[in-house]
N, C-alpha and C positions, 0 to 999 in steps of 0.2 A: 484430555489428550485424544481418544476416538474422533471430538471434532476435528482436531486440528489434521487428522490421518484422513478423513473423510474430504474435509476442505483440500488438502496437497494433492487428493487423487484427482478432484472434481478440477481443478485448476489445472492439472496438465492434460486433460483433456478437455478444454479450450481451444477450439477453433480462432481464426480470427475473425473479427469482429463480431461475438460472442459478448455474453453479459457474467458481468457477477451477482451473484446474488445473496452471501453469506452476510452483509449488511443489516439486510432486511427483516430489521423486528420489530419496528414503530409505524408509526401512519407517515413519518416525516422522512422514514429511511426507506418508505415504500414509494416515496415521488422521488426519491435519485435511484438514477440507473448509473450503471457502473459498465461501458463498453471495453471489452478488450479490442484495439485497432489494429495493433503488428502482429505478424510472424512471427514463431521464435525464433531468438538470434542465438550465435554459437552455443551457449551455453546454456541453451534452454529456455531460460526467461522471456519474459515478455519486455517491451521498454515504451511503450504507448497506451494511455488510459483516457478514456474521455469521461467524465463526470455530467450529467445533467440536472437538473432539480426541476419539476414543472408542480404547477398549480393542480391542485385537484382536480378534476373534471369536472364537467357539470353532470352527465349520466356516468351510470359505471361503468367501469373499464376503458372509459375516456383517459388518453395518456395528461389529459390539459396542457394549458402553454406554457412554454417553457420560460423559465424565470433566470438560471443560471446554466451554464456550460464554464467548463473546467478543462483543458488537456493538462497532461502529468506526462512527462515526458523522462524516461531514466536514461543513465548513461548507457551509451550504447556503444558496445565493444571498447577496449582495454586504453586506457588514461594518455601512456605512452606511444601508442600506434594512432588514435584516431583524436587524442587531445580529450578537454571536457565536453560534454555536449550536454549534460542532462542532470537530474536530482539523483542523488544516492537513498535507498532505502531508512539511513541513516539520518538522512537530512529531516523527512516525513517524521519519521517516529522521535524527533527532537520537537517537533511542533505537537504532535500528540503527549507527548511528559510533558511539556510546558503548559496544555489547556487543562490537562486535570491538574496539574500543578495550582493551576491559578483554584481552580475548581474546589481543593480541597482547604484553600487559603480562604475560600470564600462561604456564603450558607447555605452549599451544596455538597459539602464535604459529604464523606460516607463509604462505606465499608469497600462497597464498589469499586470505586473510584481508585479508592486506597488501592486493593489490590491490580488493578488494572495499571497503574502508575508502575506498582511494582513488576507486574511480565514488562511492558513496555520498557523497561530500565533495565531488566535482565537482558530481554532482545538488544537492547544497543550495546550494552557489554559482549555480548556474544561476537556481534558484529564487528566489535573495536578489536576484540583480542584475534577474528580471523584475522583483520588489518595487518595488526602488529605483528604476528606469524609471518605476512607475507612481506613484510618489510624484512623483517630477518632474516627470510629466506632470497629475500633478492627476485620476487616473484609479483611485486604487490605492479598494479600498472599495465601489465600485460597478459597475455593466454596461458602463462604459463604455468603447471602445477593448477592445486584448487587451493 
């Protein structure tokens, strides 16, 4: 829990075009960089992410070339006033339960994983029930209410 309080601080004190860095605890999650691109919009958030992946370098601290680029792009401002335009937080963490899903189906199953499957399934629950709050409240779609 202290991470996650630590990470929420470090996160809103993101500048734009800024990096993330809470990823970073293998050799393979040390070659993706994680740029934050936007501004915060009304509500805080961020809705622009750029992903890179590069090759080792040859000397250290060489960033090497770059192999893969990614943009992530989320909805930006409310469903109803500006239409769809982007991925829900929702959508993402549907593709993460679904990799360890396979994961645990597979001969990499493990306690990890397990548990990890399981906050990732809590967070979309969480997610689904703010939804459905604001479907009943007549809120869900616009700036209205949280």
């Amino acid at each position: 829990m202290a991470r996650t309080k630590k990470t929420t601080r470090q996160w809103q004190d993101h500048p734009a075009t800024s990096q993330l860095r809470d990823h970073q605890v293998n050799g393979l999650n040390e070659l993706v960089t994680i740029q934050i691109v936007d501004k915060p919009g009304p509500g805080g958030a961020r809705h622009h992410y750029k992903l890179q992946l590069r090759r080792p370098g040859l000397t250290p601290g060489s960033p090497g070339p770059l192999v893969k680029e990614c943009h992530i792009e989320f909805q930006n401002g409310a469903i109803l006033e500006r239409g769809p335009n982007g991925w829900t937080q929702e959508a993402l963490l549907a593709i993460v339960a679904h990799r360890l899903m396979c994961f645990q189906t597979g001969p990499f199953a493990c306690k990890e994983n397990a548990d990890a499957l399981q906050h990732v399934q809590a967070a979309m629950e969480t997610l689904q029930s703010r939804t459905q709050r604001r479907v009943a409240a007549g809120t869900e779609g616009t700036h209205k209410g949280n």
